[in-house]
KEBAKE-738037 format. One line per 4 residues: number of its first residue (from 0); their letters; for each residue x, y, z of C-alpha. Coordinates in nm, 4 decimals, always signed. Example, Ala and Ser with C-alpha at 12.3 -4.5 7.8 and 13.67 -1.06 7.14 Angstrom:
0> as> +1.2300,-0.4500,+0.7800 ~ +1.3670,-0.1060,+0.7140 .
//
This chain:
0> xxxx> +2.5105,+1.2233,+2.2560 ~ +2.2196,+1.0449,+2.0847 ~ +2.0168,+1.3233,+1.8253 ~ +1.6489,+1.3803,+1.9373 .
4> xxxx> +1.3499,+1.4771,+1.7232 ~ +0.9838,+1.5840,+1.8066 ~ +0.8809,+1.3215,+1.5732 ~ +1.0092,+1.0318,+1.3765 .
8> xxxx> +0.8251,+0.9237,+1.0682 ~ +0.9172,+0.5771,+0.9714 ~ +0.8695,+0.5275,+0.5783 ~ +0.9439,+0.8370,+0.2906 .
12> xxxx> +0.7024,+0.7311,+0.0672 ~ +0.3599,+0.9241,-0.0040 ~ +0.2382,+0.8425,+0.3240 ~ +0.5857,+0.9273,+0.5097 .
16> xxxx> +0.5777,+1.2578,+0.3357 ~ +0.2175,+1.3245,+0.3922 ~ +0.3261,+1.2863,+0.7615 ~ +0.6092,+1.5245,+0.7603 .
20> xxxx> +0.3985,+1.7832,+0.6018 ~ +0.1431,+1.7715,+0.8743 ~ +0.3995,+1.7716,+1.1152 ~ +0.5544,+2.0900,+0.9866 .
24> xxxx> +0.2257,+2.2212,+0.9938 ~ +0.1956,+2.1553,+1.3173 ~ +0.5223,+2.3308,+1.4197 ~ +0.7306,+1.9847,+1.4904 .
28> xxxx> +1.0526,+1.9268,+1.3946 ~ +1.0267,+1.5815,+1.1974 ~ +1.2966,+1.3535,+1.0263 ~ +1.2188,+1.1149,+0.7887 .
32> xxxx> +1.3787,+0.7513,+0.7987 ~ +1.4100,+0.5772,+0.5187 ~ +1.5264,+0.2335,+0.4144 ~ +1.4971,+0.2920,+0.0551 .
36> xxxx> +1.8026,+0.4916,-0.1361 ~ +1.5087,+0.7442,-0.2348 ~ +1.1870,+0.8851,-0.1139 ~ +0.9747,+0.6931,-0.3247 .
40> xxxx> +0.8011,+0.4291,-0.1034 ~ +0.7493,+0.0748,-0.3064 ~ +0.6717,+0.2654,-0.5968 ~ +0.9975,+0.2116,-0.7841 .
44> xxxx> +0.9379,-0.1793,-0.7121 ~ +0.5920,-0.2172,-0.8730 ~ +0.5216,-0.3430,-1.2139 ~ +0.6060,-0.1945,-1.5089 .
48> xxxx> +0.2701,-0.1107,-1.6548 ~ +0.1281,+0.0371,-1.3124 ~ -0.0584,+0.3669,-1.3452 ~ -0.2586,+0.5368,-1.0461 .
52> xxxx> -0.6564,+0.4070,-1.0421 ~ -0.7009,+0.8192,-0.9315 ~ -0.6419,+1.0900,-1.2179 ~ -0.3627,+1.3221,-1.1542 .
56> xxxx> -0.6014,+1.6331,-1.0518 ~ -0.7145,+1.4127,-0.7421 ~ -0.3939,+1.2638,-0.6328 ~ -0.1517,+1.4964,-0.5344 .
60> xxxx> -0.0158,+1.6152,-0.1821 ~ -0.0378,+1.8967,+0.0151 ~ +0.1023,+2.2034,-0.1862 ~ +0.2369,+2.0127,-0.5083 .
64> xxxx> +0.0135,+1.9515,-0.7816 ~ +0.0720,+1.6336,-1.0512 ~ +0.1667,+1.8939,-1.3573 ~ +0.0061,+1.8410,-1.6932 .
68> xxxx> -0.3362,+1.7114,-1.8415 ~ -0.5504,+1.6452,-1.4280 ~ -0.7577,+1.3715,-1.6116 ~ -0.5160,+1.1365,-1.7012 .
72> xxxx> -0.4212,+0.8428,-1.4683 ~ +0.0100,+0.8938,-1.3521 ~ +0.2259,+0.6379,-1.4700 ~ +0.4336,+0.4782,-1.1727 .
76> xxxx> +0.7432,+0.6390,-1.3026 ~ +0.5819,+0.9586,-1.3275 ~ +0.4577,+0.9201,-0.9518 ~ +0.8033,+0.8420,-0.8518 .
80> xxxx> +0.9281,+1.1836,-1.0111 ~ +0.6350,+1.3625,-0.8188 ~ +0.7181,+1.2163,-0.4861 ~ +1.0872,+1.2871,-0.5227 .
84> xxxx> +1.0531,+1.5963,-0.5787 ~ +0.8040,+1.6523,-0.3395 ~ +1.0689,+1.5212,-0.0906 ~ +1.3155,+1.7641,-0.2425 .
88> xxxx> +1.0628,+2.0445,-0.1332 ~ +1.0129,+1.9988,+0.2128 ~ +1.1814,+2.1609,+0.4358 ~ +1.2675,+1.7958,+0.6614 .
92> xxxx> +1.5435,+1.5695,+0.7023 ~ +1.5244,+1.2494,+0.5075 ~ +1.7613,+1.0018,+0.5723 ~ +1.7532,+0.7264,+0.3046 .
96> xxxx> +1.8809,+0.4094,+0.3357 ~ +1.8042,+0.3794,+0.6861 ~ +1.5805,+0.0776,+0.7862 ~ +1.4310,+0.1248,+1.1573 .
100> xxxx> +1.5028,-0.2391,+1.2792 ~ +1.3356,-0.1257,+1.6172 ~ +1.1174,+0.1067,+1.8144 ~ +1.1293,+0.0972,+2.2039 .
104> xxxx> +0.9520,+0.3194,+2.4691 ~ +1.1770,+0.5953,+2.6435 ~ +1.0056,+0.6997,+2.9372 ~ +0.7581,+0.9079,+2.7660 .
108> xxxx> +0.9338,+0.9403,+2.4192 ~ +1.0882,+0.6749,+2.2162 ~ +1.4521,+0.5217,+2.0515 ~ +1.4482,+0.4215,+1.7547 .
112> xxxx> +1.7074,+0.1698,+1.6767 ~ +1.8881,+0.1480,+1.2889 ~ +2.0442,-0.1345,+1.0372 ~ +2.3583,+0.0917,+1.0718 .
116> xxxx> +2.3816,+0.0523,+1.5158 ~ +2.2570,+0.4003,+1.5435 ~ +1.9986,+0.5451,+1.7963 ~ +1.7971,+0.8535,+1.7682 .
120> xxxx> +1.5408,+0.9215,+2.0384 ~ +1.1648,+1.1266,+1.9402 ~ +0.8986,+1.2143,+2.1865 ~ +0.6677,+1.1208,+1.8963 .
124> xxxx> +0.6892,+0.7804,+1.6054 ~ +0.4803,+0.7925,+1.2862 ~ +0.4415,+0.4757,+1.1135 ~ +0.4142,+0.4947,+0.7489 .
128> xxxx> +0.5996,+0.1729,+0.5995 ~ +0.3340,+0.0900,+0.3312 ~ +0.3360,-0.2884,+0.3217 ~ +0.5087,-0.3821,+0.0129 .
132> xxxx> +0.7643,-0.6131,+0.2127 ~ +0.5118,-0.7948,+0.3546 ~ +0.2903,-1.0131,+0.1011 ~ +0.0273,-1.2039,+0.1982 .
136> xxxx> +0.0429,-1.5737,+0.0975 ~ -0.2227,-1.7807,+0.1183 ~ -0.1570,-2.0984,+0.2204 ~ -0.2449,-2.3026,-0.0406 .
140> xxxx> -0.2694,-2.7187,-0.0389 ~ +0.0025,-2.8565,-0.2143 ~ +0.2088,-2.5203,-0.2647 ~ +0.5366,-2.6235,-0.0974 .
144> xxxx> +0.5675,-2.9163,-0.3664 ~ +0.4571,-2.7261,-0.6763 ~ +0.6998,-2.7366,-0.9397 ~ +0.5621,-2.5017,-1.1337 .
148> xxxx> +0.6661,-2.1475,-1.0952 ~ +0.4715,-1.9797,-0.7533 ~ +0.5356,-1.6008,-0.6967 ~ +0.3322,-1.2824,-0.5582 .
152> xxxx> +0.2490,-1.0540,-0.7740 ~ +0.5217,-0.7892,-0.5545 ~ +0.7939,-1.0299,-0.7946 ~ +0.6427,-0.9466,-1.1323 .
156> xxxx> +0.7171,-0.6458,-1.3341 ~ +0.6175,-0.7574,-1.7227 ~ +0.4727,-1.0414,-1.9208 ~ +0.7734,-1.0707,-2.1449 .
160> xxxx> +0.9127,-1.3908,-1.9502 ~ +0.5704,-1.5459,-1.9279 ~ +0.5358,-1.5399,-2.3369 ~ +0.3731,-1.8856,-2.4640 .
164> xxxx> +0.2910,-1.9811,-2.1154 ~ +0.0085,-2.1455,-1.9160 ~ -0.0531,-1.8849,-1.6099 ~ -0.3042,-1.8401,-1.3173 .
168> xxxx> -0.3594,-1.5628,-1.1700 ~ -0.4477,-1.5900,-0.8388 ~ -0.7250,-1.2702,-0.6675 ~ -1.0202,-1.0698,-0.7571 .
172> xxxx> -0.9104,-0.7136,-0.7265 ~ -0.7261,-0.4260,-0.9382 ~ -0.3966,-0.5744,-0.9596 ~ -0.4945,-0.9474,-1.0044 .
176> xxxx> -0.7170,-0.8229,-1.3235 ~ -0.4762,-0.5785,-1.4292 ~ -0.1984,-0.8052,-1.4367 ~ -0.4151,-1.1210,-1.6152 .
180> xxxx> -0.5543,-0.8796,-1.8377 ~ -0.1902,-0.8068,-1.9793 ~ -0.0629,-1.1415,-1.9313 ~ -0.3516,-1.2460,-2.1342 .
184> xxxx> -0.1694,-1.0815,-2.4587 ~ +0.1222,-1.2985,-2.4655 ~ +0.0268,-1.6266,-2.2735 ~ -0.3112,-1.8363,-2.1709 .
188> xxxx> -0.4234,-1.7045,-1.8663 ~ -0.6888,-1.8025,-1.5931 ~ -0.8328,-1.5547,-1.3238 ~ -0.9065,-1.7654,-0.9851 .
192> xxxx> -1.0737,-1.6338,-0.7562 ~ -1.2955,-1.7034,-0.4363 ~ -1.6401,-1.5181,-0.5653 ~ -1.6989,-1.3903,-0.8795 .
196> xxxx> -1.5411,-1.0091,-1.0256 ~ -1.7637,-0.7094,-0.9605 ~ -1.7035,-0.4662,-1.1468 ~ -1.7403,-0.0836,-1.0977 .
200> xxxx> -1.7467,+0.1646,-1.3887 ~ -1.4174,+0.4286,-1.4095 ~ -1.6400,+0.6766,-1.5824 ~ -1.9557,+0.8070,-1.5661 .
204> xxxx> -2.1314,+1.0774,-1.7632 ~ -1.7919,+1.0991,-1.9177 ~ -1.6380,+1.2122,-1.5763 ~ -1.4086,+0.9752,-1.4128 .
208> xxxx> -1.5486,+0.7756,-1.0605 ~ -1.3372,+0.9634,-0.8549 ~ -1.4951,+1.2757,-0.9302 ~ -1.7881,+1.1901,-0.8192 .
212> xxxx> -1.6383,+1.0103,-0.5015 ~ -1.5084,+1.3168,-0.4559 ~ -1.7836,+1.5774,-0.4694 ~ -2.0408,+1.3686,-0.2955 .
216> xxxx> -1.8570,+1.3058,-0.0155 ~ -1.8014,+0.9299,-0.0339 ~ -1.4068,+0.9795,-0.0256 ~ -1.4183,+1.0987,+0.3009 .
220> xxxx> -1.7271,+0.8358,+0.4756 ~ -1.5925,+0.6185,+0.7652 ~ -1.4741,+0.2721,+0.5848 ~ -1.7609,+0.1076,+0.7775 .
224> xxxx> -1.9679,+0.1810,+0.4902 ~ -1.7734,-0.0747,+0.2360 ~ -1.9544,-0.3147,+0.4932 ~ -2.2764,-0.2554,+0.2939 .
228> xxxx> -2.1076,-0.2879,-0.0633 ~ -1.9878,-0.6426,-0.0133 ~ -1.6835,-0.7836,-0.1569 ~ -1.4073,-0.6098,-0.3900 .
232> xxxx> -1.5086,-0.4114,-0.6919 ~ -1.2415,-0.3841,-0.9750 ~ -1.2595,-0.0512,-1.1610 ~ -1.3006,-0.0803,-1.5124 .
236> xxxx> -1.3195,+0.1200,-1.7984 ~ -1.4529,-0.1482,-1.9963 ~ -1.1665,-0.3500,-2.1031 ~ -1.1529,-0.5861,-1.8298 .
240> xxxx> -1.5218,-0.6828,-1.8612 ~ -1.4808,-0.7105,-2.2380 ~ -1.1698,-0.9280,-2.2036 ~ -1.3829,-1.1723,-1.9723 .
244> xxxx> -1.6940,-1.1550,-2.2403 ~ -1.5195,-1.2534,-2.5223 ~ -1.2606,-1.4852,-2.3788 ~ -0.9453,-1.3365,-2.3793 .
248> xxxx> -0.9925,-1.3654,-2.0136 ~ -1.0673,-1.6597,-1.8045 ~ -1.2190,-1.6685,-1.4886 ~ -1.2912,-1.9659,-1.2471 .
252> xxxx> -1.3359,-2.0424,-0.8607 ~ -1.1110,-2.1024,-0.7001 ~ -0.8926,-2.4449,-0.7464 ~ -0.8752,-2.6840,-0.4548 .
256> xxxx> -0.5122,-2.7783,-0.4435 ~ -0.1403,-2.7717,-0.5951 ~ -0.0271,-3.1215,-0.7284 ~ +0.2839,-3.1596,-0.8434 .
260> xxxx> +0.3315,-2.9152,-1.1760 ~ -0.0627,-2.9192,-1.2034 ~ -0.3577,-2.7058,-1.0334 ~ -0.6306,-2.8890,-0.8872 .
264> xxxx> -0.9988,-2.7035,-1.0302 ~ -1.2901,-2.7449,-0.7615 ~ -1.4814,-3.0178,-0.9958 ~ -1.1649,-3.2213,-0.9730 .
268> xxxx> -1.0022,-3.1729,-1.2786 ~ -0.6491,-3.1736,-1.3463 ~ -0.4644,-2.9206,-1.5382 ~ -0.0402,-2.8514,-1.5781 .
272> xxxx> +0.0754,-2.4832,-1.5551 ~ +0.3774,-2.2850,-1.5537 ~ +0.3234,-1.9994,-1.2860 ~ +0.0955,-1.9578,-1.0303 .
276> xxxx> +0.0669,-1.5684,-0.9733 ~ -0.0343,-1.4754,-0.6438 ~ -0.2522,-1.1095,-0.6024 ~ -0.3307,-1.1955,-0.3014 .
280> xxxx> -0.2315,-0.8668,-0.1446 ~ -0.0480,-0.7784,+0.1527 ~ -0.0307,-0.6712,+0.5135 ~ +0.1290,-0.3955,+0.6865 .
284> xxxx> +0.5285,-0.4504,+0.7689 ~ +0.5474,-0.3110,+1.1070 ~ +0.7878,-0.5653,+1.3121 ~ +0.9995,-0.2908,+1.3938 .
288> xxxx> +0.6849,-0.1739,+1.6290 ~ +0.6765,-0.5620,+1.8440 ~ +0.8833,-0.4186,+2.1393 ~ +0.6061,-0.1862,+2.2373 .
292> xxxx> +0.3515,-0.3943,+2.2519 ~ +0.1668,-0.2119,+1.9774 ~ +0.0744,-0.4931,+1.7366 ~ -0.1810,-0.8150,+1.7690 .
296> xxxx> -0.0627,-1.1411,+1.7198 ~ -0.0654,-1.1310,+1.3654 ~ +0.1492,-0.8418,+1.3277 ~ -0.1182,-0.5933,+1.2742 .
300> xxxx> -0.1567,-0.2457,+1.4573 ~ -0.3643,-0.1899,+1.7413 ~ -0.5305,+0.1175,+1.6844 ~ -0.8568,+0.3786,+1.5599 .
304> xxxx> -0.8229,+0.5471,+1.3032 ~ -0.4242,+0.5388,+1.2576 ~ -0.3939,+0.6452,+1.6539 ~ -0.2245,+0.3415,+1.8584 .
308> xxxx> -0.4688,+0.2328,+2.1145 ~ -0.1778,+0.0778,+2.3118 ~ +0.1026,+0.3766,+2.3074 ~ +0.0246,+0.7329,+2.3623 .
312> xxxx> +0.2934,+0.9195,+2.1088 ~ +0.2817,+0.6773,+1.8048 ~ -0.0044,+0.7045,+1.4874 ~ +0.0143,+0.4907,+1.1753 .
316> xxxx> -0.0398,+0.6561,+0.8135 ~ -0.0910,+0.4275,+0.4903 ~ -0.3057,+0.1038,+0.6329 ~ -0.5901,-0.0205,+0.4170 .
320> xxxx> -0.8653,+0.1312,+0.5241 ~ -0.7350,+0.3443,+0.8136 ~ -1.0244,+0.5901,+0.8010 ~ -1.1876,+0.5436,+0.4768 .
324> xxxx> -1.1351,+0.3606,+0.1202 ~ -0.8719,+0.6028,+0.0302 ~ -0.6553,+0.5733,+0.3445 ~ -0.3454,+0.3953,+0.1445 .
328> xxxx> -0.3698,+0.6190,-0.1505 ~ -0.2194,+0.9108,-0.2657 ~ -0.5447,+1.1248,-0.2617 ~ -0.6328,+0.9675,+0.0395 .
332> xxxx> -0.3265,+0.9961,+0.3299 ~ -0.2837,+1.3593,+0.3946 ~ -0.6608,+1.3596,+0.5004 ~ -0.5524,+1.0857,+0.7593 .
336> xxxx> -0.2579,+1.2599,+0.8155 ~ -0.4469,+1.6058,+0.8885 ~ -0.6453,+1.3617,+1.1365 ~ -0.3274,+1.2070,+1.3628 .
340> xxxx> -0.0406,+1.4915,+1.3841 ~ -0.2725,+1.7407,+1.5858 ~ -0.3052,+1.4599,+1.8731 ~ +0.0690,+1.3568,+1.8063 .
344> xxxx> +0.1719,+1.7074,+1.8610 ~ -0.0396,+1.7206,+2.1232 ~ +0.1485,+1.4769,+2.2668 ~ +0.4919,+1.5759,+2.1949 .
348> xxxx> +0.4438,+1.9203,+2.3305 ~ +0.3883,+1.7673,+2.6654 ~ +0.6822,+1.5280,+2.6563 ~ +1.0494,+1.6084,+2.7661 .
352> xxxx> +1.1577,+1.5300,+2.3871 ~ +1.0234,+1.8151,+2.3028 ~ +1.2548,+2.0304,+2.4806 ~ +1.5597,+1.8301,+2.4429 .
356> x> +1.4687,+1.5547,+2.7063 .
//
């Protein structure tokens, strides 16, 4: 006999665990599914130096505060202690290492098929699998004959191996300054980017930004709105613009091409390098979701506001702007997730899964 849920979230990190919460609150029976060995999401796999952009006091989860000082920023270990342990707290069943290699409709529920041959069958599918797997790569001219080293930034963890070396950095957001800005004290590193860095302040009347995003409002406005701010803004707390001010930074448009072990500037000029860092960001890894008929043609969900326009029963948690600016974020999911478990349950309540099929 195959084992049947009200609802299976796909993904234990924050925003898998921000969905079981809301399910529980919504009187479901949830299990988690996780291909990971612990419920940590991608968090484990960033880079070394990562700490949350949010201080502590704003980005914790339903019922679990981040312990200590609330205005300092997490470190990425420390967020994989708090989400662990969060885990360890809820009263759900996580199943780690267990990688959902497909989801298929089931009359009006779903079976979701495993890397192990296993099938488990839920009235009701959350997908929260971050996107970590899949990096975006441009597609530069040239690229597939650079002989240089090419990676994402999803491959680097800490300068140490780029020591002495000639490095661009490739993106105009957090982690493409973050990361040049460290590089930038061992090796010679150029920022490239499409339009020039914009920079928004971290503090402000000695209060961090996300204070102030927080009690005007602004973390909870429709993500419309970034229409009207144009671009990406790169918090700061005045290192990064320092950095670029007195040169320990570079920044330049974007080059033109690849050639051989060289990048080709936009005026034509020629220069060798060793790597070619790519924060370039990513996209959402949902291929398990292509038998229902759920996704566009690029891979990306069909849906408002993390509810699947295509397939009553299934809701997405963790995708860039979902709702608002904060949608992939710590601080930001369980909003999101507050928004798309009372329709889910909805849902399941009405479907034969929920009494056992």
């Amino acid at each position: 006999m195959r084992e049947e849920f009200d609802v299976a979230v796909i993904g234990g990190g924050q925003s898998g665990l921000a969905a079981a919460s809301a399910a529980l609150g919504e009187g479901l029976r949830p299990v988690v599914l996780e291909a990971a060995g612990r419920p940590a999401g991608s968090w484990p796999r960033y880079y070394d130096s990562l700490t949350l952009f949010s201080p502590a006091r704003h980005s914790a989860l339903p019922g679990l505060p981040f312990g200590g000082d609330g205005d300092r920023h997490p470190h990425r270990d420390e967020v994989v202690d708090y989400l662990t342990g969060y885990a360890a707290r809820l009263d759900v069943e996580i199943r780690t290492h267990t990688r959902v290699t497909s989801v298929e409709s089931d009359g009006d529920g779903f079976v979701l098929r495993t890397g192990d041959g296993r099938a488990l069958a839920a009235a009701g599918v959350v997908a929260a699998t971050g996107a970590f797997d899949n990096p975006l790569l441009p597609d530069l001219p040239g690229a597939r004959d650079f002989t240089g080293e090419l990676l994402h930034a999803a491959g680097y963890r800490n300068p140490a191996p780029y020591a002495g070396k000639r490095v661009v950095v490739v993106g105009g957001g957090n982690s493409a300054v973050q990361i040049g800005h460290e590089l930038a004290a061992v090796a010679d590193v150029t920022l490239a980017s499409r339009s020039p860095l914009r920079f928004l302040p971290q503090l402000r009347e000695g209060r961090d930004l996300h204070h102030w995003l927080t009690t005007a409002g602004f973390d909870q406005l429709p993500a419309a709105w970034l229409t009207f701010v144009g671009g990406t803004l790169v918090l700061d707390d005045g290192r990064y613009r320092k950095a670029l001010e007195t040169g320990r930074l570079v920044r330049r448009p974007m080059f033109a091409a690849l050639e051989g072990d060289a990048v080709v500037w936009s005026d034509g000029t020629r220069e060798r390098v060793d790597t070619v860092l790519l924060a370039t960001g990513y996209r959402p890894s949902l291929d398990c979701l292509r038998p229902l008929g759920a996704l566009d043609a690029d891979g990306a969900p069909l849906h408002t506001g993390g509810l699947s326009l295509t397939t009553p029963g299934l809701a997405f948690l963790g995708l860039e702007l979902q709702r608002s600016f904060a949608s992939n974020t710590l601080r930001g999911v369980s909003r999101d997730a507050a928004y798309v478990l009372p329709p889910l349950a909805a849902h399941v309540r009405k479907a034969p899964a929920a009494a056992g099929f």
